[in-house]
C-alpha positions in Angstrom: 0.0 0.0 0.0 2.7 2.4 0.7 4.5 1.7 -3.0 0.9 1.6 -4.8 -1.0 4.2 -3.0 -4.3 2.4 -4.1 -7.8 4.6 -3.6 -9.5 1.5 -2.1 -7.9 -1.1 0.0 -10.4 -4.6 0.4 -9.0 -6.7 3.4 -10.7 -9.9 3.8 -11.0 -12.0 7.2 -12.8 -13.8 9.6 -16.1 -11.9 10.5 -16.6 -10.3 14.1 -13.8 -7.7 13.6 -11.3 -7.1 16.3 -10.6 -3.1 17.3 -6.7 -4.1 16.6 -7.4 -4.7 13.2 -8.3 -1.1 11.8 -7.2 1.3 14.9 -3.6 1.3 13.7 -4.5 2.0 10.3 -4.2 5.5 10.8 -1.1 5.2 12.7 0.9 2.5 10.2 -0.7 2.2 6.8 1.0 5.8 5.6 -2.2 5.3 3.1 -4.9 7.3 2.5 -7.2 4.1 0.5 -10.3 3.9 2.0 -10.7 0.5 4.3 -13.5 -2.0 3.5 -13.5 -5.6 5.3 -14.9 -8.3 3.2 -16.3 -11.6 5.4 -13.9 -14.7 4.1 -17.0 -16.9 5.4 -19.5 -14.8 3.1 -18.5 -11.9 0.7 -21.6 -10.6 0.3 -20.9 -9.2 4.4 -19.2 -5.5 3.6 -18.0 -3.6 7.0 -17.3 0.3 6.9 -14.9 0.8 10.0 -14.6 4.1 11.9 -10.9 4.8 12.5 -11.5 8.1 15.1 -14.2 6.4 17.0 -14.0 6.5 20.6 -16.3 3.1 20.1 -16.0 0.6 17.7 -18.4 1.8 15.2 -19.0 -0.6 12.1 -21.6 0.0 9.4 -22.5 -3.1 7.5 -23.2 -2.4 3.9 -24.7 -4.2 1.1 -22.5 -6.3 -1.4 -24.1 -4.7 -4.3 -23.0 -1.0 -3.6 -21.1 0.7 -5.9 -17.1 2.5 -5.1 -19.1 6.0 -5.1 -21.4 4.8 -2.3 -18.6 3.0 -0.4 -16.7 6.0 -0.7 -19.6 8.1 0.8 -20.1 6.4 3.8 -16.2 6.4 4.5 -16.4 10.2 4.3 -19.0 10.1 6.6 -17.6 8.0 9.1 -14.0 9.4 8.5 -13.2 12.5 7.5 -16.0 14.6 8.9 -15.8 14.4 12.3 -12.7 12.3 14.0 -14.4 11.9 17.4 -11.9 13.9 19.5 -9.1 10.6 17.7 -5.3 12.0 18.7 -3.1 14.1 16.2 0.5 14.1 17.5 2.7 16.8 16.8 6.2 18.5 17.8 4.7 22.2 18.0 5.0 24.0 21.8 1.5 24.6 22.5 1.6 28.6 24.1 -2.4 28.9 24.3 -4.1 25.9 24.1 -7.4 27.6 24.0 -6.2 29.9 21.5 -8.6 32.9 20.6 -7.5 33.4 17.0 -9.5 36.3 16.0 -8.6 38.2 13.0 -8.3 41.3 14.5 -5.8 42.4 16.9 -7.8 43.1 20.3 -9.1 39.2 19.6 -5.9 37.9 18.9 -4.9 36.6 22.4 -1.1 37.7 24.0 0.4 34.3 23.2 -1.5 33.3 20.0 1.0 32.1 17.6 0.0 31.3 13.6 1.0 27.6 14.7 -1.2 27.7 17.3 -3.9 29.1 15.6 -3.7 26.8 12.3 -3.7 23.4 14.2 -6.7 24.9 16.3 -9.0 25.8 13.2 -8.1 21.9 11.9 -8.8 20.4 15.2 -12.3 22.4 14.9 -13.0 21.6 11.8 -12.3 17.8 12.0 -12.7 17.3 15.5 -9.9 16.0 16.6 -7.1 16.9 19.9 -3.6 17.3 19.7 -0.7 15.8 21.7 2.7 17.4 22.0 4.8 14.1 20.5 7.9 16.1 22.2 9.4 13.9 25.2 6.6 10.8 24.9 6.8 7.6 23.6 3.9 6.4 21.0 3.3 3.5 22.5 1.7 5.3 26.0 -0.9 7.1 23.5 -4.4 5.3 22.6 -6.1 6.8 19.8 -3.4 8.1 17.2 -5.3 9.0 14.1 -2.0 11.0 12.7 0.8 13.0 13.2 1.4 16.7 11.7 3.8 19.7 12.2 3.9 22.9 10.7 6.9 25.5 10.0 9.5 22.7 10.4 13.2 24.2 9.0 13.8 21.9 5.7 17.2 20.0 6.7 18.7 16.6 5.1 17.4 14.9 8.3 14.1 16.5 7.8 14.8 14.9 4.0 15.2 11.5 4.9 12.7 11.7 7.9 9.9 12.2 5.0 11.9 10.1 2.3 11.5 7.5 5.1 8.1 7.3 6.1 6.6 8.5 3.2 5.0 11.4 4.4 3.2 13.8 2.8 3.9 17.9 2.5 1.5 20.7 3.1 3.1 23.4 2.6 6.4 25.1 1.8 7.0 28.3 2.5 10.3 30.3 2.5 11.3 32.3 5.4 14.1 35.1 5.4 17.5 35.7 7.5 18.9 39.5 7.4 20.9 41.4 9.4 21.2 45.0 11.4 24.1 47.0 12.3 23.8 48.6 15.8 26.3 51.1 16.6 26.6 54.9 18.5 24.9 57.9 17.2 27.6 59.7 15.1 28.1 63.4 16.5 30.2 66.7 15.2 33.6 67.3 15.6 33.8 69.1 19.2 37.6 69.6 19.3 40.5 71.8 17.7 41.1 68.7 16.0 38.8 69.6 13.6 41.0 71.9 11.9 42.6 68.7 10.7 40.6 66.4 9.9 39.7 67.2 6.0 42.8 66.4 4.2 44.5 62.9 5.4 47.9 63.0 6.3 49.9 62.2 2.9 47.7 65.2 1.4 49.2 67.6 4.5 52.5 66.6 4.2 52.2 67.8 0.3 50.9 70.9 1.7 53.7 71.6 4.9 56.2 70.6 1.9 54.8 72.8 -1.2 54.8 75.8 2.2 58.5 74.9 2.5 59.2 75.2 -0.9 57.8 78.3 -1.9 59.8 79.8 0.7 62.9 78.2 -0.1 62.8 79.8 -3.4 61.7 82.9 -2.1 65.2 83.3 -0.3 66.8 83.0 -3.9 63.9 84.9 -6.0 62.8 87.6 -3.9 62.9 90.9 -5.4 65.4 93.6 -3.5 66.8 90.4 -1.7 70.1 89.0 -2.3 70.5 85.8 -3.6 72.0 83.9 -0.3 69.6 81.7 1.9 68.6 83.2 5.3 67.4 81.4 8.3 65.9 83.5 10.0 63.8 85.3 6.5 62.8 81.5 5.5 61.0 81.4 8.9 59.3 84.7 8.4 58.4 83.9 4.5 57.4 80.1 5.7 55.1 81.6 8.5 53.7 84.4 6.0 52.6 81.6 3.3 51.5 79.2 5.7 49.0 82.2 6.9 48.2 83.2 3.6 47.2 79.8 2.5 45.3 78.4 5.5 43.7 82.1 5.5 42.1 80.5 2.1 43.5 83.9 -0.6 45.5 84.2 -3.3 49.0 85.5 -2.3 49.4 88.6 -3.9 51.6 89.4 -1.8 53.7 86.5 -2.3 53.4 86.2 -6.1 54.6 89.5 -6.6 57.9 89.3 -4.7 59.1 86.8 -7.3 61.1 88.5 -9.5 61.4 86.0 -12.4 58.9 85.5 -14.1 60.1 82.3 -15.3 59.4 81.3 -11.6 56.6 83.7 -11.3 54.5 82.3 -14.0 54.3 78.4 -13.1 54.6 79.1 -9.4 51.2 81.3 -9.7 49.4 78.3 -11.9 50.6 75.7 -9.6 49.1 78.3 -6.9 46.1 78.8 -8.2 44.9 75.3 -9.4 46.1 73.5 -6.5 46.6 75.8 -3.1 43.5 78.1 -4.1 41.3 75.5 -5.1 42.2 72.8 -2.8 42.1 75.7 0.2 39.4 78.3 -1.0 36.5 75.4 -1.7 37.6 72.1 -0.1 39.4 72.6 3.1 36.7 75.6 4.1 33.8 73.6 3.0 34.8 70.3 5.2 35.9 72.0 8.2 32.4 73.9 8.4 30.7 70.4 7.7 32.6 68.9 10.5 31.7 71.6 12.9 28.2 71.8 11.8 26.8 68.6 9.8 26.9 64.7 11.1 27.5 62.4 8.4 26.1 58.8 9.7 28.2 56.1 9.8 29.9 53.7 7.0 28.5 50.3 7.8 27.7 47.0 6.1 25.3 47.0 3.9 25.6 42.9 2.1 26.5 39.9 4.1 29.8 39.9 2.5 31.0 43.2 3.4 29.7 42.0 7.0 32.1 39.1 7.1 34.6 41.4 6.1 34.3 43.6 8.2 35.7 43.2 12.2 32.1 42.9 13.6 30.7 40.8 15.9 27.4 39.0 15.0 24.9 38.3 17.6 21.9 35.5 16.9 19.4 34.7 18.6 16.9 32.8 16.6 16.3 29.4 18.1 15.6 26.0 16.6 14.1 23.0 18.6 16.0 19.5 18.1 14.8 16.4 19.8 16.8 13.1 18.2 15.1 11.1 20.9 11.2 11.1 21.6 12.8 9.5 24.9 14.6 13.1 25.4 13.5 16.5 26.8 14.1 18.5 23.7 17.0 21.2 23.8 16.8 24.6 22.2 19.6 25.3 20.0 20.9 28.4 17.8 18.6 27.8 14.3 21.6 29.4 12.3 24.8 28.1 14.1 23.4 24.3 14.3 20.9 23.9 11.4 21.0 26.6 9.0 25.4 27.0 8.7 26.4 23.1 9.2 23.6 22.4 6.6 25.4 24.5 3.9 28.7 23.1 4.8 27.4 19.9 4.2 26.8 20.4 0.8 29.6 21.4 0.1 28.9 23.9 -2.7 32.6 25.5 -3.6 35.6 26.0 -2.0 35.0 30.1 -1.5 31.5 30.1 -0.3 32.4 27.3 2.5 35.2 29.9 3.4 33.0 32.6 3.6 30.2 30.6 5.5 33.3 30.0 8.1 34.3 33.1 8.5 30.8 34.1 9.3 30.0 31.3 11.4 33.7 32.2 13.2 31.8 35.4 13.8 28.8 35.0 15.3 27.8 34.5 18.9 24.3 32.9 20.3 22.6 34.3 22.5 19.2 32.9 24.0 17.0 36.1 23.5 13.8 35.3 25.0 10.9 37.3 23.9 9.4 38.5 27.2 13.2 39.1 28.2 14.0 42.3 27.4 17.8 42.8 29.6 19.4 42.0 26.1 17.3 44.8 24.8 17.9 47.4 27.6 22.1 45.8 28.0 22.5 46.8 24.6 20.2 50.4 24.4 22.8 51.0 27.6 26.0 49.9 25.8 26.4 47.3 28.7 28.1 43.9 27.8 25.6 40.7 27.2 27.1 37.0 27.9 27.1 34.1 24.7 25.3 31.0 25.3 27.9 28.4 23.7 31.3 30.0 25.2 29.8 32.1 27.9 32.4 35.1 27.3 31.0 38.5 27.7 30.5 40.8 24.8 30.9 43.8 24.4 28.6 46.5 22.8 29.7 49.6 23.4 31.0 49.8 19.2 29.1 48.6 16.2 28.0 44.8 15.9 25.4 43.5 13.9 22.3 41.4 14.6 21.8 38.7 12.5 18.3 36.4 12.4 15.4 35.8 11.4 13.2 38.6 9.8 10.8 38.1 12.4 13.0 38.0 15.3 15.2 41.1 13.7 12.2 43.0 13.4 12.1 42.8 17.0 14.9 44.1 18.1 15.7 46.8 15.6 11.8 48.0 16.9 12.8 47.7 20.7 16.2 49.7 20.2 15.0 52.3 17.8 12.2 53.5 20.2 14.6 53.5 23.3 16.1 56.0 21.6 20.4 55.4 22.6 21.6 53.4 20.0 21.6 54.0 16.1 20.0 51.0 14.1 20.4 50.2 10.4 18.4 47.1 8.6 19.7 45.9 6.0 18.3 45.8 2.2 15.8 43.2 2.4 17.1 42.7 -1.6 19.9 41.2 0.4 18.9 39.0 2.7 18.6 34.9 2.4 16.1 32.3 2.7 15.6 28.8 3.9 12.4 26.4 3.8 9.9 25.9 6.1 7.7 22.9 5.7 4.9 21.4 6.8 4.2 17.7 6.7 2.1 15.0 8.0 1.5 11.4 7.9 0.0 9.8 4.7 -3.6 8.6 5.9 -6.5 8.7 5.0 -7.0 12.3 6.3 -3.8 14.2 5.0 -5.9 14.5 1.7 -8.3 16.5 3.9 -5.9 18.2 5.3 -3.8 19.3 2.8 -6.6 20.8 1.0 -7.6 23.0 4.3 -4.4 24.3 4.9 -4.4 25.5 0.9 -7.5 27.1 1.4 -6.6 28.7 4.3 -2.8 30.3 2.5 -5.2 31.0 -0.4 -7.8 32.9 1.4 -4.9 34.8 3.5 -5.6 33.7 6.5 -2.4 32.2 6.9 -0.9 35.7 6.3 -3.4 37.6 8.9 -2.1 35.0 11.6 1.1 35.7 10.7 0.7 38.9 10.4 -0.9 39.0 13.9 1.4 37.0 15.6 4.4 39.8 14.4 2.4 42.2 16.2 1.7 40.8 19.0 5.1 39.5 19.5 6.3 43.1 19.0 4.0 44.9 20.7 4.8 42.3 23.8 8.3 43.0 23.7 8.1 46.2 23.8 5.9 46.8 26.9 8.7 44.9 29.2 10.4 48.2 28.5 8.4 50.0 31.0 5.0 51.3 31.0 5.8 54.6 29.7 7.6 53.3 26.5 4.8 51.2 25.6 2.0 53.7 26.0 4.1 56.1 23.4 4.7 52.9 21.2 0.6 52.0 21.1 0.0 55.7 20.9 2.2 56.0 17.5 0.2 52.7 16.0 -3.1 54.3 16.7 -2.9 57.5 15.6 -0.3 56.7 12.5 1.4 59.5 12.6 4.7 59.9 10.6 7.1 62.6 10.9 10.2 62.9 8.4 13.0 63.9 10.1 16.7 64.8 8.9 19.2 62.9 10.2 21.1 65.6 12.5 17.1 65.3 14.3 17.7 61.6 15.5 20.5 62.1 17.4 21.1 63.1 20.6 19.4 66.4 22.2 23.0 67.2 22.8 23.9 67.6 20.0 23.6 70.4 18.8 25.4 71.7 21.8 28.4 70.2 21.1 28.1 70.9 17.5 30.5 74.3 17.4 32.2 72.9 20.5 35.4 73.2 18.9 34.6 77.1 18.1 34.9 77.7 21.8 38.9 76.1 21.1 39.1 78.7 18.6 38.3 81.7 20.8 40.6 80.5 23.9 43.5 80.5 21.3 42.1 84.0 19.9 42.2 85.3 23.0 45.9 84.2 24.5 47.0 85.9 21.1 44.9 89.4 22.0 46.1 89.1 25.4 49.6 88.8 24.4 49.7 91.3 22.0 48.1 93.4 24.5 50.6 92.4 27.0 53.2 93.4 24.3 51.8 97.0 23.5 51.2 98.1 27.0 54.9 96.5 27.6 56.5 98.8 24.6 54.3 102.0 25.3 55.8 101.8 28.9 59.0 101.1 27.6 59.1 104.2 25.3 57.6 106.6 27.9 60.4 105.3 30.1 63.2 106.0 27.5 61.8 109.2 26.3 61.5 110.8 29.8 
């Protein structure tokens, strides 16, 4: 039966029928044929069984009805209503008596799309479900199946349903991105400032073309003899160094050349180069670094992440149980399934380097949903502990986030409305996928099932339980923040409100403070010069009076 797949399947026996001979059918036949017993003492004796029935039901038909009638009655008896029969399954239930409304104030706190789909099949076929997690088979009574939904496509998975001939529901694909979180970029508060537009090879041309131009004005000046001074190629150094950061042409300078052999390419090389470079460029960036804040240069595709020095944090979780005999242990869905799958296939020498370096990267972390001290280490810039080497980690720089879309979501949300740390998603162009299936056993009600759970993704209400459970997850999350947090966070859903901001806006109120803090550098240095020229006048005026009287 499991080879043919017939629609029918006639057993013949000895007439009364024993319970053992049809209430493993379900459980063992990984067939959906519909089961008639024939009488080996007289064939014209047809039995109907009911698989689900709490009590041996059997409906005794006449020999002369057709397939179509036999077929009836076993839809009747069978796949209408399963008398409360057992479906196992590996899913967690969260909310057994799971709401499930459509909207959000009926969708319950810890509703879950898994939840919610095995509960509209159990209603509509009337059946109950038992967590298969941790239990052996043999302790249940009553197993008319066994089902699970959004299980992550593996090569065990593979052979699991290669195996036992199982059939699949559904196949959906779900997503794995990343986020950057790092510090909120401010403006230059120091006299540093000053320096940094050009890097350091472009000032050294600079100090150096300064150095040169007065070198040959100790040889070309006009009125000056031709013999090199010391203490004049300090003066003429200090006169173009003040004429060029003071962003003018030289007059001054030009003209004191008295070649013009010299005078000529030394005022094209001045223009092009020390005007342009000073006048426009080196004015431009040093008011942008006093008053602008450029954001960041971070990652923006999963290879420039892995090249980069970052940590990656995940904390999307996968369930693995290789023994029904075994609690189940929670593991890291990326680091144990997702990676070691990929390096299994072995694909090509330079992607299974870059899936090392990436998995050499990354860090698990067990990031509950309704606990939120990752959340509030990291808004803080406090250091959060790994799961698998239980080293601390730091997050006082940038790191990235790396899980599912769901989970990301999550805490890019959470962060983002504390407000302390800058958060950027990554292009969800760039992001990868895996499978998610759902299978069951091959019996005579997978058929019926099957064909629910398509009409339930075609009607979208696959998508509004998903899209429910997002929220819900989200908005729970967010209110272990603190009251006050979550009553702005509802308060932005209901009224929708959206406000475009520049980025110098989402930083820090400070900001804006320390933007010209380097000005007040300026000043302190403008005003030991005043105060020593000062010093200096009243110093000669006293002098002079002195020597005159």
């Amino acid at each position: 039966m499991r080879q043919i797949n017939p629609d029918f399947a006639f057993t013949y026996l000895k007439f009364p029928i024993l319970e053992e001979y049809y209430l493993n059918f379900a459980a063992e036949s990984s067939s959906p044929a519909i089961l008639v017993f024939l009488n080996l003492s007289n064939t014209k004796a047809i039995i109907i069984p009911c698989i689900g029935c709490v009590f041996p039901i059997l409906i005794k038909i006449s020999h002369s009805s057709s397939q179509s009638y036999l077929a009836a009655v076993w839809k009747a008896l069978n796949t209408q209503n399963l008398n409360g029969g057992v479906m196992l399954t590996l899913s967690r239930f969260k909310n057994p008596s799971a709401i499930c409304g459509f909207s959000l104030s009926r969708f319950h706190e810890h509703d879950s799309s898994v939840d919610c789909t095995l509960h509209l099949l159990s209603k509509r076929y009337n059946f109950t479900y038992v967590a298969d997690i941790g239990v052996a088979n043999s302790n249940i009574n009553g197993v008319i199946g066994l089902m699970d939904l959004k299980i992550v496509l593996i090569e065990k998975s593979i052979s699991e349903i290669e195996s036992e001939l199982l059939l699949i529901y559904v196949v959906e694909f779900a997503k794995i991105n990343f986020a950057i979180v790092t510090q909120f970029p401010h403006a230059e508060n120091s006299i540093w400032g000053f320096f940094t537009p050009f890097e350091g090879d472009i000032w050294a041309s600079i100090l150096a073309s300064c150095m040169g131009i007065s070198v040959i004005m100790q040889f070309q000046g006009k009125g000056l003899s031709n013999n090199f001074s010391g203490l004049r190629s300090v003066q003429d150094f200090i006169m173009v160094q003040s004429f060029l950061l003071g962003q003018a042409i030289a007059d001054d300078i030009i003209k004191n050349v008295k070649s013009k052999q010299v005078f000529r390419p030394l005022l094209a090389i001045w223009f092009f180069v020390c005007y342009i470079l000073m006048e426009n460029l080196y004015q431009g960036s040093i008011y942008s670094d006093l008053t602008v804040i450029y954001p960041p240069h971070v990652p923006k595709t999963f290879e420039e992440l892995v090249a980069s020095n970052m940590t990656i944090i995940t904390t999307s979780q996968v369930i693995r149980s290789f023994d029904t005999s075994k609690v189940p242990v929670t593991n890291s869905l990326l680091k144990t399934s997702i990676i070691p799958e990929l390096l299994n296939k072995n694909f090509t020498p330079k992607f299974n380097k870059f899936v090392n370096q990436m998995n050499s990267k990354m860090e698990y972390i067990n990031g509950e949903l309704e606990d939120t001290s990752m959340v509030q280490n990291i808004s803080s810039s406090l250091k959060i502990r790994s799961n698998k080497t239980l080293k601390w980690i730091s997050t006082k720089g940038s790191f990235a986030i790396m899980d599912t879309l769901e989970d990301l979501e999550l805490y890019v949300e959470s962060l983002r409305i504390l407000g302390k740390r800058l958060v950027f998603q990554g292009n969800e162009d760039s992001s990868f996928h895996f499978c998610l299936v759902a299978f069951g056993r091959r019996n005579f009600i997978s058929p019926k099932i099957q064909a629910f759970l398509r009409t339930l993704a075609e009607s979208c209400i696959l998508g509004r339980f998903n899209y429910l459970e997002n929220a819900r997850n989200k908005m729970r999350s967010i209110k272990g923040l603190g009251t006050k947090i979550y009553s702005r966070f509802v308060a932005k859903l209901n009224s929708n409100y959206k406000e475009v901001k520049t980025f110098h806006e989402i930083g820090n109120e400070n900001d804006d403070e320390r933007a010209v803090g380097a000005l007040w550098y300026v000043l302190a240095l403008c005003s030991v010069v005043i105060a020593v020229a000062i010093v200096i006048f009243v110093s000669e005026f006293v002098l002079n009076r002195i020597y005159n009287s």
